[in-house]
N, C-alpha and C positions, 0 to 999 in steps of 0.2 A: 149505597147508603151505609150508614153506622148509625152502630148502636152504644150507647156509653151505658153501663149502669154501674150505680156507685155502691159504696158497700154503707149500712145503717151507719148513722151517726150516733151520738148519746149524752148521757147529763153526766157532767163533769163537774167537780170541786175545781176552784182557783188553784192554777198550781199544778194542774194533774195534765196526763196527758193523755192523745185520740191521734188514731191513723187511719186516715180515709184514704181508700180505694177507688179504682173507679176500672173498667175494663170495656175494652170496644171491641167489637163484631160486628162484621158485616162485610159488604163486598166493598172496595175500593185498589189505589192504584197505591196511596202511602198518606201515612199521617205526621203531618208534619208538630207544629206545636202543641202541646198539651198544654193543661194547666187547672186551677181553681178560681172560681168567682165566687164571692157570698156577698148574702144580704142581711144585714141586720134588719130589726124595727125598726122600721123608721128615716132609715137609711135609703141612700144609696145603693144599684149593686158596685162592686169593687173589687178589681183582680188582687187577689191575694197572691197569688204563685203563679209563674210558666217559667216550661223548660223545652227550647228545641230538640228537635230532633238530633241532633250531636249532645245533648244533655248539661247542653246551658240554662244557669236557672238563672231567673229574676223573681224580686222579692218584694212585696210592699214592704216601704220602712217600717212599720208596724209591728212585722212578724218579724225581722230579719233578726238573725240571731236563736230565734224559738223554733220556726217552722223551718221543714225542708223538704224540697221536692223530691220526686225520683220520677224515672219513668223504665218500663222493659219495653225494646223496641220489635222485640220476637212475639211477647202476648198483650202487642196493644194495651197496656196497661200507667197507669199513673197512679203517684200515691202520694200523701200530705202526711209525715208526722207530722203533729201538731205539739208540741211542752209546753209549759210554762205558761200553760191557755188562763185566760182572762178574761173578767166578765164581759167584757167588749168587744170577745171573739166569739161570742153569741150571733149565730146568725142560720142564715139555711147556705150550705154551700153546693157551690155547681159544678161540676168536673166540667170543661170541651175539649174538643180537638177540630184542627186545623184540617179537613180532609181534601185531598186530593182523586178526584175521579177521574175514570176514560175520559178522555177528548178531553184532557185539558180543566174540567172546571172545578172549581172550589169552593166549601164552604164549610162552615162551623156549624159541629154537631153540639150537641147538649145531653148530658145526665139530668135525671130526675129529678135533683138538688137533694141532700138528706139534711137534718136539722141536729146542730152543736147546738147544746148551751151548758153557759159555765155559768156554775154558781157561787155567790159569795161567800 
């Protein structure tokens, strides 16, 4: 099993920027995708970021250009700068990861979600 726990999020001005954390523990064989999900109000949730394990990202068109992935494959870890945040990047987001167990099976772990909001 894994453990994800993400680092606080915070209240942000338009404009400003936030880098979320997120770090996993536990027993396992290897992790393969990481990434972010958030939820606005009202919303949908919605993958904002992943990046394989070779540290290929993908991006919602949304963020592309503001936000950027990372991930350390030594400390389990993933991270989201976030720039150029905007009220409509208000949301609670999630770190996962893609885990791989003995014998073969897999599943998607989950962070706590921490709570962005930007102000106008």
């Amino acid at each position: 099993q894994v453990n994800l726990v993400e680092s606080e999020g915070g209240l942000v001005q338009s404009g400003g920027s936030l880098r979320l954390s997120c770090a996993g523990s536990g027993t396992f064989v290897s992790i393969n995708d990481m990434g972010w999900f958030r939820q606005g109000p009202g919303k949908q949730r919605e993958l904002v970021a992943s990046v394989t394990r070779d540290l290929s990202p993908k991006y919602l068109d949304s963020v592309k250009g503001r936000f950027t992935i990372s991930r350390d494959n030594v400390k389990n870890m993933v991270y989201l700068q976030m720039n150029s945040l905007e009220p409509d990047d208000t949301a609670v987001y999630y770190c996962y990861a893609g885990v791989r167990l003995e014998g073969g099976y897999h599943y998607t772990a989950w962070g706590q979600g921490t709570q962005v909001t930007v102000s106008s």
